[in-house]
N, C-alpha and C positions, 0 to 999 in steps of 0.2 A: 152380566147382571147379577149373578151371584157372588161375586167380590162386595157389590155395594151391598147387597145383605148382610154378608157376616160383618163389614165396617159397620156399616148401621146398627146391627148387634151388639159390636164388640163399646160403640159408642154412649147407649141407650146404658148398658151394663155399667161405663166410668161414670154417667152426670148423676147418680145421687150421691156416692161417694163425692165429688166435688160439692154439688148441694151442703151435704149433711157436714159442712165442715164447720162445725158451731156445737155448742157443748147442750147436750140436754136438758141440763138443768143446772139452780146453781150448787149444788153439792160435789158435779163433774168438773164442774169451772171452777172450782175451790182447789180440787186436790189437784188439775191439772195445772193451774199456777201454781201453785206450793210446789209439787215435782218438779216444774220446768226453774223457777227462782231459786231451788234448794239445793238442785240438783246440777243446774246450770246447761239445763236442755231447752233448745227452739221449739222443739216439737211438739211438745204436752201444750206450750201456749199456743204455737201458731195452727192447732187445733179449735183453737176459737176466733180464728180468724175467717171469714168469708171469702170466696174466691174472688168475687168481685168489688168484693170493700179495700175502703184504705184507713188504716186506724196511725192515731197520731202514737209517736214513739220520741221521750223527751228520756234523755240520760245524761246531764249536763257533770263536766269536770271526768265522767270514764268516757266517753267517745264525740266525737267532734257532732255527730250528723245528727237532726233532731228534724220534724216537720210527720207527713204523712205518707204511708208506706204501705202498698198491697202485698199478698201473704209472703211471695217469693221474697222480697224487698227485705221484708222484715225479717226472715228468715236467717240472711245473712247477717242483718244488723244484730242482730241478737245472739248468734252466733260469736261476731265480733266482738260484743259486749260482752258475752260469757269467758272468750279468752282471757278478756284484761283486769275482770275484774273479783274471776273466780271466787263465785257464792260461796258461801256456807251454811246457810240459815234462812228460813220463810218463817216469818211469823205476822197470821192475821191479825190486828189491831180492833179494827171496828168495821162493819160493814151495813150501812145502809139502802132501802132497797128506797126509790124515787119512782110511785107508781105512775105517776101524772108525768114524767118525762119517760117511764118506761124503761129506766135504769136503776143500775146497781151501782154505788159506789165502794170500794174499798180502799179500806188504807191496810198498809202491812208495811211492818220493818223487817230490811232485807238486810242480811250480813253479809258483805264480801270482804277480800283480803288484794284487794289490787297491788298496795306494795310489800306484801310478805304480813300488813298489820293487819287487825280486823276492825271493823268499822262497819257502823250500821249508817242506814239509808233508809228513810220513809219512801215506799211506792204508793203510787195515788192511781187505782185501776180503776176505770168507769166499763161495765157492760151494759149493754144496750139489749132489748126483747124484741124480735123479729120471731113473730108467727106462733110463741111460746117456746122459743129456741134462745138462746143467750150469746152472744156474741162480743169479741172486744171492741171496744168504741177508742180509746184511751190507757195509757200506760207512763206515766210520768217520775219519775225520781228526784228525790227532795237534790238540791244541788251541793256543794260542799266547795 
């Protein structure tokens, strides 16, 4: 009886950390795209990913796999993405917020260097507003 206790504990203790996997606001969802696209890190973005969501993830001409992806999923894909096509640059473009759909759009030019050159890439990021929490909905890159 007391095993199920502390499991019950130890349980209660992980579900808002999984909950709270969504950015506070959008000044957090800003820098944590820019770090993750700049930097060429999963984690600052799949920080806005929900555990139970699946957000679409389009990167046409650096990686084959394109459609909808929950956080683990995307994790790798993105991962994979960062091997090949090694960022160098975030830069915010425009950002609209779409109150009546409850989203944010962004566009930002992203630099990477897939074959040794540098080249830029329009990303097209949509979040979505659950509860006054921010979320990714969408992550799309211009194709080339």
């Amino acid at each position: 009886m007391r095993l199920w206790r502390v499991a019950a504990f130890l349980i209660a203790l992980f579900v808002p950390v999984i909950a709270s996997a969504q950015f506070k606001d959008l000044d957090s969802a800003m820098s944590n795209l820019s770090r993750g696209f700049e930097q060429g890190q999963a984690q600052p973005i799949i920080e806005g990913i929900s555990a139970g969501d699946k957000v679409q993830l389009q990167f046409p001409g650096l990686i084959d796999k394109s459609g909808f992806f929950g956080r683990d999923q995307a994790s790798y894909l993105l991962d994979e993405l960062f091997s090949k096509a090694k960022p160098s640059g975030f830069q915010r473009v425009s950002a609209q917020k779409q109150s009546a759909e409850a989203q944010y759009h962004i566009t930002a030019s992203w630099t990477i260097q897939p074959d040794g050159k540098s080249q830029e890439r329009d990303l097209y990021i949509t979040l979505g507003n659950k509860n006054d929490r921010w979320s990714i909905v969408s992550i799309r890159a211009a194709g080339k």
